[in-house]
Short mmCIF file of the C-alpha atoms (twelve columns), coordinates in Angstrom:
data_MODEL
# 
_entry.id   MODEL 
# 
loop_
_atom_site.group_PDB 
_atom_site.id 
_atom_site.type_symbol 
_atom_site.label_atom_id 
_atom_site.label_alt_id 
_atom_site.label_comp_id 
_atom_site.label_asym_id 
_atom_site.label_seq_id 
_atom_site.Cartn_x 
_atom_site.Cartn_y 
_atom_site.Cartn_z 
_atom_site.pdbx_PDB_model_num 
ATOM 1   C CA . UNK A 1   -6.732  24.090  -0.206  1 
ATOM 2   C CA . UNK A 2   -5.655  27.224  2.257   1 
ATOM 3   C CA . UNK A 3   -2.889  26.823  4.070   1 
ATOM 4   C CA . UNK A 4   -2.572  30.168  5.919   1 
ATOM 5   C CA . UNK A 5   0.196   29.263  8.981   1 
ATOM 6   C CA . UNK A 6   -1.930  30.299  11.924  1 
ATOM 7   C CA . UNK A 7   -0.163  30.035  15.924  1 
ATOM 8   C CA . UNK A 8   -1.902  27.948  18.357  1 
ATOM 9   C CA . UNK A 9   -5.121  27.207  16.233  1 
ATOM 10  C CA . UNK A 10  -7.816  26.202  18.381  1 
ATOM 11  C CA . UNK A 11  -8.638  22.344  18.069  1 
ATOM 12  C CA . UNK A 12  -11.672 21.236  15.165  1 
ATOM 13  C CA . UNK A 13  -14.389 18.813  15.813  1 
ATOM 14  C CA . UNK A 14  -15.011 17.149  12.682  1 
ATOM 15  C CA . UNK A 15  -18.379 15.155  12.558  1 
ATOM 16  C CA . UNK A 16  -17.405 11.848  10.345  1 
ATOM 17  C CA . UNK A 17  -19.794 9.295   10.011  1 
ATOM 18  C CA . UNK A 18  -21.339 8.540   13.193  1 
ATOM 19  C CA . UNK A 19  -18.269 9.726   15.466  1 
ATOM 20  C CA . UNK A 20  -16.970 13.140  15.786  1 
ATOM 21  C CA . UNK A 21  -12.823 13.384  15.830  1 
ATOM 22  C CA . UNK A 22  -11.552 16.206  17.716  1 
ATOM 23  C CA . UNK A 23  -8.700  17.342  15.540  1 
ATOM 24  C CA . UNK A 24  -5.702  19.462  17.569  1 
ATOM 25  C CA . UNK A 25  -2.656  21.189  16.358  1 
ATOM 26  C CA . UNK A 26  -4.635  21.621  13.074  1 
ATOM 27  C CA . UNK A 27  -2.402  23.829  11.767  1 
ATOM 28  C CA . UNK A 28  0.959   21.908  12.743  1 
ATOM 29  C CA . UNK A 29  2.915   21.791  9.445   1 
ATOM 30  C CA . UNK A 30  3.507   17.850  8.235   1 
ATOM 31  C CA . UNK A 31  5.118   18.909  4.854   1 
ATOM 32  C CA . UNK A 32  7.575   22.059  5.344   1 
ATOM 33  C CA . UNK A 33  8.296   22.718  1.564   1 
ATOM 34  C CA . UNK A 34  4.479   22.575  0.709   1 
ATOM 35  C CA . UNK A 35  3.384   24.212  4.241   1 
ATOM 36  C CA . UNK A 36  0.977   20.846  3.956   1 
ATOM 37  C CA . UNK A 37  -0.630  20.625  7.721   1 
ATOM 38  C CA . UNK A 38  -2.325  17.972  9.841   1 
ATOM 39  C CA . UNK A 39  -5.980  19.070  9.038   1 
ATOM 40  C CA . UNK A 40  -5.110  19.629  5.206   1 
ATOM 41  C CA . UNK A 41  -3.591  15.847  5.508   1 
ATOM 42  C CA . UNK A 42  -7.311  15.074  7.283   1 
ATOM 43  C CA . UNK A 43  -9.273  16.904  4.702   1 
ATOM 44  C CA . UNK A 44  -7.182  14.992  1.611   1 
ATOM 45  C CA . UNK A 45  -8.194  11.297  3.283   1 
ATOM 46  C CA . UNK A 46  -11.701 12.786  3.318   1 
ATOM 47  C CA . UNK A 47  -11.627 13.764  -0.111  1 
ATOM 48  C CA . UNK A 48  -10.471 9.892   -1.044  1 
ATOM 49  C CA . UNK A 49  -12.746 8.433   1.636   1 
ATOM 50  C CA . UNK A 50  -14.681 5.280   0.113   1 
ATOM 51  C CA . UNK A 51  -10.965 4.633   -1.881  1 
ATOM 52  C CA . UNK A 52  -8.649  4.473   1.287   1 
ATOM 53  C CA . UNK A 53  -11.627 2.473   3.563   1 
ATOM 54  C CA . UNK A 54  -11.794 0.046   0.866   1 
ATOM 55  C CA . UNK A 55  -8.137  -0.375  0.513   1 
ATOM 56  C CA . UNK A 56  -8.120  -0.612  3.974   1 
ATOM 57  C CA . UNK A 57  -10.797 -2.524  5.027   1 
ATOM 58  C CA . UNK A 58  -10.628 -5.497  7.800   1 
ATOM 59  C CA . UNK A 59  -6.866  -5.372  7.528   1 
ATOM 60  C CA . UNK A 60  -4.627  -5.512  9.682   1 
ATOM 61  C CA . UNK A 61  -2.399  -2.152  9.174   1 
ATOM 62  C CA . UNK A 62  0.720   -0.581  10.363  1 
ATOM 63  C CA . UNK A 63  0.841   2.755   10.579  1 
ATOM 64  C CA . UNK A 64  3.896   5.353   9.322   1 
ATOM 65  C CA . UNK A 65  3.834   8.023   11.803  1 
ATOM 66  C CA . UNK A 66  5.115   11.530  12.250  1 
ATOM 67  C CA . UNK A 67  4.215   13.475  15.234  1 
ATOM 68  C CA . UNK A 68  6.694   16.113  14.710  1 
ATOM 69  C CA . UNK A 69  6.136   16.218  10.806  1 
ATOM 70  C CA . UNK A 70  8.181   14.941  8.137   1 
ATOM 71  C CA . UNK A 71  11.583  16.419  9.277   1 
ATOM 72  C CA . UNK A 72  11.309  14.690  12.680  1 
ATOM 73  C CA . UNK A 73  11.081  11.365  11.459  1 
ATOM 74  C CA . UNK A 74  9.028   8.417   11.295  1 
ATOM 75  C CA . UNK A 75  7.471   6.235   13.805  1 
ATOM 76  C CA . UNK A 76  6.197   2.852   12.383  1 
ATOM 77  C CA . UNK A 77  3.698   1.815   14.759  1 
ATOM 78  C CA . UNK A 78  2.047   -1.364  14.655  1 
ATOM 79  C CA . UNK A 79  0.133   -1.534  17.808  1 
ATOM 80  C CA . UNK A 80  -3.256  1.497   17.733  1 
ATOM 81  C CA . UNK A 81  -1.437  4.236   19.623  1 
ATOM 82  C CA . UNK A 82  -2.589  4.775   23.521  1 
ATOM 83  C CA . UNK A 83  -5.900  6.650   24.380  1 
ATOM 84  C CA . UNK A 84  -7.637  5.335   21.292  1 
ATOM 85  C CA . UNK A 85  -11.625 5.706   21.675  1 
ATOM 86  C CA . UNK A 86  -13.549 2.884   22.313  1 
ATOM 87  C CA . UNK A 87  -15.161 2.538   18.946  1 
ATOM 88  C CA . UNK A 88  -11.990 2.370   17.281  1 
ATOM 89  C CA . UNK A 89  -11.546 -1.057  15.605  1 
ATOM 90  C CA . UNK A 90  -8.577  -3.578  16.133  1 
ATOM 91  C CA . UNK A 91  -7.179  -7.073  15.433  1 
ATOM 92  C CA . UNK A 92  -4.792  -8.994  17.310  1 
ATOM 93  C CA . UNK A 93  -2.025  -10.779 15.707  1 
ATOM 94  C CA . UNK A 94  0.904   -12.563 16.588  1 
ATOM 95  C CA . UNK A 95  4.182   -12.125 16.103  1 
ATOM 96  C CA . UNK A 96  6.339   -15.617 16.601  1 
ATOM 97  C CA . UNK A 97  9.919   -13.822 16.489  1 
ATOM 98  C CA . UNK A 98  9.335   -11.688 19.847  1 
ATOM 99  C CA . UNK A 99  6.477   -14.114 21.110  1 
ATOM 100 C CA . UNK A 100 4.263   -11.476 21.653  1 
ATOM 101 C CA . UNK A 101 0.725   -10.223 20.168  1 
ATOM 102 C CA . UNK A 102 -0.265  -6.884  18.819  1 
ATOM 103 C CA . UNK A 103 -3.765  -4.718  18.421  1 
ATOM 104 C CA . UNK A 104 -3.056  -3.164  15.183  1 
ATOM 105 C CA . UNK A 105 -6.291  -0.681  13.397  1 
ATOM 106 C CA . UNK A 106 -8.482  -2.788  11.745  1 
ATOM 107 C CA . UNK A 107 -10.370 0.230   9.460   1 
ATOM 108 C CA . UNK A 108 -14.014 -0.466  9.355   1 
ATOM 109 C CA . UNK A 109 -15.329 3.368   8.684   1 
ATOM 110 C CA . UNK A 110 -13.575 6.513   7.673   1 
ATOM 111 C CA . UNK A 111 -13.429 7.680   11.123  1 
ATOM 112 C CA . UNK A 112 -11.048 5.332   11.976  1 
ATOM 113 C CA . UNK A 113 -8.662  6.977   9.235   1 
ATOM 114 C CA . UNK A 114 -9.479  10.188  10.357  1 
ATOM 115 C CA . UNK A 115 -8.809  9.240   14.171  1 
ATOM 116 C CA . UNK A 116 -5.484  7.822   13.076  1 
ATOM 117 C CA . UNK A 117 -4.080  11.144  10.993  1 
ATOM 118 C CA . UNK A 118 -5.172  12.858  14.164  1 
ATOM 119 C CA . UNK A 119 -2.411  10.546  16.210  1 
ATOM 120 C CA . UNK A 120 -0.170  11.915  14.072  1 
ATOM 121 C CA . UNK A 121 -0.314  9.261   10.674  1 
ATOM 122 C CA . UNK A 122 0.882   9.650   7.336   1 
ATOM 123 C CA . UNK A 123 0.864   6.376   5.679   1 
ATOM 124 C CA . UNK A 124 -1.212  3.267   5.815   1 
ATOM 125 C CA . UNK A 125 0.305   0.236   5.171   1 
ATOM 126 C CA . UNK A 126 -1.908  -2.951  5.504   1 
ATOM 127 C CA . UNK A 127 -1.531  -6.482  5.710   1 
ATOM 128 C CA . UNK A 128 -2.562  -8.750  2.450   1 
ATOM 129 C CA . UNK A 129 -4.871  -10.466 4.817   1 
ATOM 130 C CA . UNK A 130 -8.387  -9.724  6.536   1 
ATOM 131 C CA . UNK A 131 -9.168  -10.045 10.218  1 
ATOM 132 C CA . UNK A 132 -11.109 -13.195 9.645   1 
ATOM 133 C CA . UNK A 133 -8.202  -14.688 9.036   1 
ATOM 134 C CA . UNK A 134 -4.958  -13.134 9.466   1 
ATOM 135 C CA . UNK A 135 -2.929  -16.043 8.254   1 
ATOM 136 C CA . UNK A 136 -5.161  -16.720 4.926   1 
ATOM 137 C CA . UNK A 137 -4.088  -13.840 2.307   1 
ATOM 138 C CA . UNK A 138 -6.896  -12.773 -0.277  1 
ATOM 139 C CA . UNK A 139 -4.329  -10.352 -1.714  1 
ATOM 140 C CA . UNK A 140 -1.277  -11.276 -3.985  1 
ATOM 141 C CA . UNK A 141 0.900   -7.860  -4.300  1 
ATOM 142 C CA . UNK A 142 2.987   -7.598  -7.749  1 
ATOM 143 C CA . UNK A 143 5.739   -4.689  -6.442  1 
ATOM 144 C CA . UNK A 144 7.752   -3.814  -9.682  1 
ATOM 145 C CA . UNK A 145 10.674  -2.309  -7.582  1 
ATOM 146 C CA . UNK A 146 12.691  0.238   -9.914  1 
ATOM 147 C CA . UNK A 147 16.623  -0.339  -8.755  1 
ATOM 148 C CA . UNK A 148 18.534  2.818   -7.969  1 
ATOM 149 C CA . UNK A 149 19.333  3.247   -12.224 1 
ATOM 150 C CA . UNK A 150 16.223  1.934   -13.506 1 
ATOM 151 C CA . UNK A 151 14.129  5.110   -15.692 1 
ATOM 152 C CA . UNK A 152 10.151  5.194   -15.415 1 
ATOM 153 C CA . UNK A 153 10.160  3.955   -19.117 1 
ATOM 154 C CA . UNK A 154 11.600  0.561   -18.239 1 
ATOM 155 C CA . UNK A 155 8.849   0.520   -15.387 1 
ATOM 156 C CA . UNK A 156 6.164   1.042   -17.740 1 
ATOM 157 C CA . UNK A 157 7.229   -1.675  -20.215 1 
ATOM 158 C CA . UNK A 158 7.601   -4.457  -17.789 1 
ATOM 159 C CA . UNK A 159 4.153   -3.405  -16.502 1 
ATOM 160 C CA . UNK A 160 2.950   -4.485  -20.324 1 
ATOM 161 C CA . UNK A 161 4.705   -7.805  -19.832 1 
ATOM 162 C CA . UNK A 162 2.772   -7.998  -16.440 1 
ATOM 163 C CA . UNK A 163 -0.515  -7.349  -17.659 1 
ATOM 164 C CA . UNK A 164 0.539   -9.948  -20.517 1 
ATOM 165 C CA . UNK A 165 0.808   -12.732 -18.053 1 
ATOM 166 C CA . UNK A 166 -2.033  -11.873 -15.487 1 
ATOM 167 C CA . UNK A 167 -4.131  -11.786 -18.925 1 
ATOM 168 C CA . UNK A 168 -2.880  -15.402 -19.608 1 
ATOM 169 C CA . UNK A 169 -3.987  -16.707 -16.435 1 
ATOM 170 C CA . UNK A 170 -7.069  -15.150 -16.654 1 
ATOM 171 C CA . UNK A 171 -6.479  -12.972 -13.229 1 
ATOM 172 C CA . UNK A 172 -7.861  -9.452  -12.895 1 
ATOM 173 C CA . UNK A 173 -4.579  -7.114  -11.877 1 
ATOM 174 C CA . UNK A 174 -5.527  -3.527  -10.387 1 
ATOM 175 C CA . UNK A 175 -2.351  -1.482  -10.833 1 
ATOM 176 C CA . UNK A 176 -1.693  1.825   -8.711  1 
ATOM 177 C CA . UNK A 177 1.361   4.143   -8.651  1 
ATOM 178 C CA . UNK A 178 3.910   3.209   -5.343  1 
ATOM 179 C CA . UNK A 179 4.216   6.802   -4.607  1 
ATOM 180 C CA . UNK A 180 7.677   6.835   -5.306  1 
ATOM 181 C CA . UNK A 181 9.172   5.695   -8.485  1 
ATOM 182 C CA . UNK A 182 7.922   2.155   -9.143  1 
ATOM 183 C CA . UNK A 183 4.250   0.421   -9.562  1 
ATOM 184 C CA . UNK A 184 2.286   -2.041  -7.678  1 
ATOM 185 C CA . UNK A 185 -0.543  -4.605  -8.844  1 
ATOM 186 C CA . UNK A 186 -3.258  -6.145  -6.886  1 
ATOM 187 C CA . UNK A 187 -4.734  -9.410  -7.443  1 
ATOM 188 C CA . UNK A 188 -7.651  -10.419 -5.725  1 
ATOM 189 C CA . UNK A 189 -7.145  -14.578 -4.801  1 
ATOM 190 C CA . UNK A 190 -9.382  -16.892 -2.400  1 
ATOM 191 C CA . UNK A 191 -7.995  -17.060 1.264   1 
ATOM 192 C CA . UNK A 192 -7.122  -20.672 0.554   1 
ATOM 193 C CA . UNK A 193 -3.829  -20.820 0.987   1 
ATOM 194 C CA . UNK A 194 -1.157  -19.034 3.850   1 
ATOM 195 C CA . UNK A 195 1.507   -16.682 3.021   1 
ATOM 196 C CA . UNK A 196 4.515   -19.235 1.894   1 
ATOM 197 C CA . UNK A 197 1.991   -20.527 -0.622  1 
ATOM 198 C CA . UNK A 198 0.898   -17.009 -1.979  1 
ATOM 199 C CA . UNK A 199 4.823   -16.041 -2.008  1 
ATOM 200 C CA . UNK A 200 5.863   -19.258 -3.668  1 
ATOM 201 C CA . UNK A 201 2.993   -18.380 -6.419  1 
ATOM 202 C CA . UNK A 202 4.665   -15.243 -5.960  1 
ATOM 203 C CA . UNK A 203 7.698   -15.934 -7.142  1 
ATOM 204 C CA . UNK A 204 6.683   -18.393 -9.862  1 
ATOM 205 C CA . UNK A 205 4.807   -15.197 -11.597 1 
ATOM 206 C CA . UNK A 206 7.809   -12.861 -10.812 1 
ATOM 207 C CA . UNK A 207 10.262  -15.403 -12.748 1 
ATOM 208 C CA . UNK A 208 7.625   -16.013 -15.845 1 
ATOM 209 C CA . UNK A 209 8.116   -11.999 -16.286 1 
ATOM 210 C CA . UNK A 210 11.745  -12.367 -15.558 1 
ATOM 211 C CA . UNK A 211 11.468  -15.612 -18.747 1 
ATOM 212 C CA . UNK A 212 10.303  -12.465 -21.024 1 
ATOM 213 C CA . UNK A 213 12.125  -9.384  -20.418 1 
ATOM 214 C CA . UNK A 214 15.146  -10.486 -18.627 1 
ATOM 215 C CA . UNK A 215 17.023  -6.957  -19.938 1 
ATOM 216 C CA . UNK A 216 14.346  -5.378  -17.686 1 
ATOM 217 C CA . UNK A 217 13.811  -7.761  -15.125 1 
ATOM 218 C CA . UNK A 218 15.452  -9.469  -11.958 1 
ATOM 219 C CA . UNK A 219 14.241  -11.732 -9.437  1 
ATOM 220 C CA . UNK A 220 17.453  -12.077 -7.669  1 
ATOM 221 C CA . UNK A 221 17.332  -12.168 -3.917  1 
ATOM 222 C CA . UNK A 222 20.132  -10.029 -3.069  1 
ATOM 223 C CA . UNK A 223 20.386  -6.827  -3.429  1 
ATOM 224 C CA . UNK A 224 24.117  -7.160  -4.202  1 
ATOM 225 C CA . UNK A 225 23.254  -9.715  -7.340  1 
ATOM 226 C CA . UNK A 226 20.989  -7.054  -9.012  1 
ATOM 227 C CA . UNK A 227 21.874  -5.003  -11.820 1 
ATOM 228 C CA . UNK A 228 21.292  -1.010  -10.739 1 
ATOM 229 C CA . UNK A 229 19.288  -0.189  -14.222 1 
ATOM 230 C CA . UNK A 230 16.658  -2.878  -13.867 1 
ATOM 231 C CA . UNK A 231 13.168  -3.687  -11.941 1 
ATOM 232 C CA . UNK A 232 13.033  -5.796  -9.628  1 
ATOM 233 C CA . UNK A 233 9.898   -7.866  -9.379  1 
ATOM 234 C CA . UNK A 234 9.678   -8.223  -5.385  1 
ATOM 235 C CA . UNK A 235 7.704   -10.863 -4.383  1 
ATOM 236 C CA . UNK A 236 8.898   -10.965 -0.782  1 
ATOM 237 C CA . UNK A 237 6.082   -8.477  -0.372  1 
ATOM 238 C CA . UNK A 238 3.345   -11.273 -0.565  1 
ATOM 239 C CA . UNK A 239 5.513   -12.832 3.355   1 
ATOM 240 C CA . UNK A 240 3.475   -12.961 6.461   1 
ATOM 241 C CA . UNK A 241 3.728   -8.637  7.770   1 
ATOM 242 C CA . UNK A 242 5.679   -7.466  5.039   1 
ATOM 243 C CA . UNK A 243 2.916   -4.541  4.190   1 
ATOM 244 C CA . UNK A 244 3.579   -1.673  1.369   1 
ATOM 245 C CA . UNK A 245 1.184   1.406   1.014   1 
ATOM 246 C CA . UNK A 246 -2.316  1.321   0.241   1 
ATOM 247 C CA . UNK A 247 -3.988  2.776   -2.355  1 
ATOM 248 C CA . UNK A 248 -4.826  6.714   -2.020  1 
ATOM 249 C CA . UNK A 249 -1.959  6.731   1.271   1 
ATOM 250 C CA . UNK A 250 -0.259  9.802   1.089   1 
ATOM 251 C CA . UNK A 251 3.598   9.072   1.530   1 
ATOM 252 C CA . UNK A 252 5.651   10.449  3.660   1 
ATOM 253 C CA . UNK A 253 8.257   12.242  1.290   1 
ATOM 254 C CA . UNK A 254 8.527   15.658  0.806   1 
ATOM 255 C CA . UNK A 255 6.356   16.040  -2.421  1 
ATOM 256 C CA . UNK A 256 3.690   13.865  -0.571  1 
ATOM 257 C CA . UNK A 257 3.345   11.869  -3.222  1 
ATOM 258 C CA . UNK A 258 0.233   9.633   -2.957  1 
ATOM 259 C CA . UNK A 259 0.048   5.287   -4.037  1 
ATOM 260 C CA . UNK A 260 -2.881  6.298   -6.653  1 
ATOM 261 C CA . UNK A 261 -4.771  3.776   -8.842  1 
ATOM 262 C CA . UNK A 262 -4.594  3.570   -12.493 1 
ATOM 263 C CA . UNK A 263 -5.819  1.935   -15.953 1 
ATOM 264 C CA . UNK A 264 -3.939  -0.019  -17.234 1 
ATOM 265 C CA . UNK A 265 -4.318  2.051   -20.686 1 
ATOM 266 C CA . UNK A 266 -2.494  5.102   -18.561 1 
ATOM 267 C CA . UNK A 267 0.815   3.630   -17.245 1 
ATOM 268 C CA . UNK A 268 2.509   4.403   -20.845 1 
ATOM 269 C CA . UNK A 269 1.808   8.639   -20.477 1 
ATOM 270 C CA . UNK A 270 1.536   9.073   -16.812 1 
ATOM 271 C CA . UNK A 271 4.559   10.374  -14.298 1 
ATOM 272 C CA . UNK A 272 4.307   8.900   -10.695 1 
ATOM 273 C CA . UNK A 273 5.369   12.252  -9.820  1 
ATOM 274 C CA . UNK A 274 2.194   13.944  -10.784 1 
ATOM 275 C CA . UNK A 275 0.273   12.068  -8.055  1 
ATOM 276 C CA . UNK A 276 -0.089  14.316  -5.150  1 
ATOM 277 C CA . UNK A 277 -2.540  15.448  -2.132  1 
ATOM 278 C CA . UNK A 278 -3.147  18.448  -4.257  1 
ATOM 279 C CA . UNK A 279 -3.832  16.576  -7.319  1 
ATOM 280 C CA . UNK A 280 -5.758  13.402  -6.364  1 
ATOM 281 C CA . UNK A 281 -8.955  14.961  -4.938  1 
ATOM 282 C CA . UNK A 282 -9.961  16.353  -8.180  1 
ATOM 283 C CA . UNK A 283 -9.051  12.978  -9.885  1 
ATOM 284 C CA . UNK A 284 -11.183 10.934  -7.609  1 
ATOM 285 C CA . UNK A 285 -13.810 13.201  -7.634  1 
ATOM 286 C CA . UNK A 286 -13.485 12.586  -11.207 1 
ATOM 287 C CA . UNK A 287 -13.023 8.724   -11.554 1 
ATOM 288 C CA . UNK A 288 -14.084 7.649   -8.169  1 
ATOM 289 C CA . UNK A 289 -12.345 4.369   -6.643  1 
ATOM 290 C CA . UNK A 290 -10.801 2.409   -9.516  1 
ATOM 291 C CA . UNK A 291 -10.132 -0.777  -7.659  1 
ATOM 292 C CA . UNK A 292 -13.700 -0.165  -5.970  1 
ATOM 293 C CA . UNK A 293 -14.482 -3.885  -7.701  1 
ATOM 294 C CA . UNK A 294 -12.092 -5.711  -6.996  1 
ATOM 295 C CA . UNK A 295 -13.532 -7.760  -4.500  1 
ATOM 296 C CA . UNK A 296 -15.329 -8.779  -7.612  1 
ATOM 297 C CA . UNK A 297 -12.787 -10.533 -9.539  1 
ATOM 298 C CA . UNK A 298 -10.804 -13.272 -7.137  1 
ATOM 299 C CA . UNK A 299 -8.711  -15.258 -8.813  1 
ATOM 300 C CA . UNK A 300 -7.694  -18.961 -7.889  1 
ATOM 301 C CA . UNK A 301 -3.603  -19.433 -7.274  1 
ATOM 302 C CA . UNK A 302 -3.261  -23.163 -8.341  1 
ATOM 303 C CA . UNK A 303 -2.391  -22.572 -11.733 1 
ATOM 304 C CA . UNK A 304 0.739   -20.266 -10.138 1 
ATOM 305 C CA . UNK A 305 1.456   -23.205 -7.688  1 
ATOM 306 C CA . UNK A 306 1.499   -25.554 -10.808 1 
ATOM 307 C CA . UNK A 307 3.589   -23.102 -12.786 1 
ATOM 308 C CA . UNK A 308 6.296   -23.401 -9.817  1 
ATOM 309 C CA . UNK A 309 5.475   -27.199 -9.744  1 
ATOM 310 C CA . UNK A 310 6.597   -27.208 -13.026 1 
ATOM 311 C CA . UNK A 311 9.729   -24.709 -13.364 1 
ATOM 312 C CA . UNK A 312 10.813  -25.879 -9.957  1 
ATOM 313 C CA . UNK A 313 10.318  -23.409 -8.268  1 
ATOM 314 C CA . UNK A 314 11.233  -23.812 -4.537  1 
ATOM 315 C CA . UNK A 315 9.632   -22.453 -0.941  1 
ATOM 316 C CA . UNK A 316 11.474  -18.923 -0.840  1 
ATOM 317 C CA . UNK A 317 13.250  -18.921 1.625   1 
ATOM 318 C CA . UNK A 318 12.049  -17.944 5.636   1 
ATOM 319 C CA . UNK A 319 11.928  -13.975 6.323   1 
ATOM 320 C CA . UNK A 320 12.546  -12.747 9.561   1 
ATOM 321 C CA . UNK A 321 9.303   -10.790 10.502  1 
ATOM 322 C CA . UNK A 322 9.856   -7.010  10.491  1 
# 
């Protein structure tokens, strides 16, 4: 993609969908070391579109943003920024610690993507729940979180053990790069069940892959009680508005990585690092949406709740809300 650095572009209307998004600053540089700008950012979540709606979908979702590009820091915004257009979609939830609600985007169309890297977004990060019911997860998130000494390879063997166990219980997992160093795995489940449930089942998983690799593996709950060389298997991020990226969100680092889908028969020769806005298009436009199916496979937690029936597992314990 061009990235000439051009003064005072004039603004683009970009016709997506049914709306047109009126794009300005175009050529305002997101990404100094790659000279990445906002409508390069727009034109990579166009190039992903069907991947990042779906991922995105009748969530709930924060949003990571920048308005003065990556070196002037991030804003993490959970309410849809001011002088949003009327056909923009929200959802209101509730936040007990401050006693107050929120209108976060609720993506039903690409627009609403587009409309949001326009207001200056970088990152999506969604809830594990749908707007028809916020408190009811259909998602269980499997974050293998690398410590600070922990290589790639020890990543990509506890991902086997994971895929072992998920196999076991007979649940479909959908891995996908972080964007930084570790891996993430989606699991469809039925919204039957609210967030200390799903985290308790959670937890239960996290400690049966702890049971077979416990060189590679931790559960523990503070940071301070880990070992820096191995994976931590974080199932806080399954608590009520504890969100991580979605698949095909660019991150905001300076590589601008992106949180890309994968086989599972690719985590042993791929590099995280090879994921990027200039390297995804071509890969989607090659594979299309990987997880595009997973609303296909849902998986039932009880045998999880059993499992921490069984090994004793207790409630985790309460998380502020971020």
């Amino acid at each position: 993609m061009g990235r000439v650095a051009k003064s005072a572009a004039p603004a683009v209307e970009l016709p997506v969908g049914e709306h047109t998004v009126r794009i300005s600053n175009p050529d305002r540089v997101y990404f100094p070391e790659l000279g990445v700008t906002k409508l390069d950012l727009v034109r990579y979540y166009l190039s992903v579109g069907d991947g990042i709606v779906n991922a995105l979908r009748d969530r709930p979702c924060m949003l990571h943003r920048f308005p003065k590009g990556l070196p002037g820091g991030k804003v993490h915004q959970k309410r849809v920024p001011a002088g949003a257009p009327d056909w923009i979609s929200t959802v209101r939830v509730y936040f007990p610690r401050y006693g107050r609600h929120a209108d976060e985007l609720c993506v039903r169309e690409l627009a609403d993507i587009v409309w949001a890297v326009q207001m200056s977004t970088v990152e999506f990060h969604p809830w594990n729940s749908r707007a028809a019911d916020t408190e009811s997860p259909d998602e269980w998130r499997i974050d293998l979180d690398p410590m600070p000494d922990c290589p790639w390879s020890r990543v990509q063997r506890v991902s086997g053990v994971v895929h072992e166990v998920l196999d076991e219980l007979g649940a479909t997992g959908w891995p996908k790069t972080s964007g930084g160093s570790g891996l993430h795995v989606y699991v469809r489940i039925a919204p039957e069940h609210g967030f200390q449930q799903v985290r308790r089942a959670a937890l239960a998983f996290a400690r049966e892959v702890e049971r077979r690799a416990p060189a590679d593996v931790t559960t523990a709950w503070w940071r301070k009680d880990r070992d820096p060389a191995q994976l931590f298997v974080d199932y806080n991020q399954n608590a009520r508005d504890h969100t991580i990226a979605a698949a095909y969100s660019v991150r905001g680092v300076a590589a601008a990585t992106v949180s890309t889908p994968v086989r599972w028969t690719e985590i042993d020769d791929i590099d995280p690092r090879d994921f990027t806005i200039d390297t995804v298009p071509a890969r989607y436009a090659e594979l299309g949406d990987l997880q595009a199916d997973m609303d296909q496979a849902v998986f039932d937690i009880t045998p999880l709740l059993e499992l921490a029936d069984r090994h004793g597992v207790d409630e985790p314990v309460d998380l502020d809300e971020s």
